[in-house]
N, C-alpha and C positions, 0 to 999 in steps of 0.2 A: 504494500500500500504506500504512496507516495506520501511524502509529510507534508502539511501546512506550513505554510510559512505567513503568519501577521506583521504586516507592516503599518505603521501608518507614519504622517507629515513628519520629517526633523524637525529638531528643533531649529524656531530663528529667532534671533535676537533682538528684532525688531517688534516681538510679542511677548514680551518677559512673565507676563501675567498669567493667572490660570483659566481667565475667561479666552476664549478664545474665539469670539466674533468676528472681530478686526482680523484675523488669521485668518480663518475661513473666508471670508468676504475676497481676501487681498489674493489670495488662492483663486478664487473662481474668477474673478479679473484678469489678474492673471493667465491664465488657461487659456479664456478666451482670444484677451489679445494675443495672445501666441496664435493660436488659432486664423485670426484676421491676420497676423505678420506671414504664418507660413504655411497654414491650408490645414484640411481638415485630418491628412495622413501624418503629420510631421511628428517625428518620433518625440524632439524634443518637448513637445507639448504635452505627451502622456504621462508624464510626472507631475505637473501641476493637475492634470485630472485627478490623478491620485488620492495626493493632495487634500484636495478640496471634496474628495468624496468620502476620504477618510474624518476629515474634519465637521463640515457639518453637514446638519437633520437636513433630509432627503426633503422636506414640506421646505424650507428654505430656498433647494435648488429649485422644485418646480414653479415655484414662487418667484424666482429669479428668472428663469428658462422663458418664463408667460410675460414677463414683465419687458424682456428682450425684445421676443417676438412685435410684441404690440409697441414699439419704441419708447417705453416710460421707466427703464431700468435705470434705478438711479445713480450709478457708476460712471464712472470714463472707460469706456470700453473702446 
């Protein structure tokens, strides 16, 4: 049987705190502009998916994903 391996985001220093809002948010920003910089294949980008999926609640992202679509996402993306 093959083992699991869990991973989730490093740590960064730029979120020292144990809330981690601001981390997740800056993650799926992230992600995305990668995304917009180098297409929807680019390996480098699958790290911040990670990332961000490791960090935060799934009701967040589709709340984010819907907010994108309809242009009212309130990031700089």
């Amino acid at each position: 049987m093959a083992e699991i391996e869990l991973k989730t985001a490093p740590a960064d220093f730029r979120f020292p705190t144990t809330n981690q809002t601001r981390h997740c948010f800056t993650r799926y920003v992230e992600f995305h502009r990668c995304v917009a910089a180098k297409g929807d294949e680019a390996a480098d980008c699958t790290r911040f998916a990670k990332y961000y999926r490791a960090l935060c609640p799934g009701e967040w992202v589709d709340k984010w994903n819907e907010q994108r679509e309809n242009g009212t996402f309130p990031g700089p993306l």
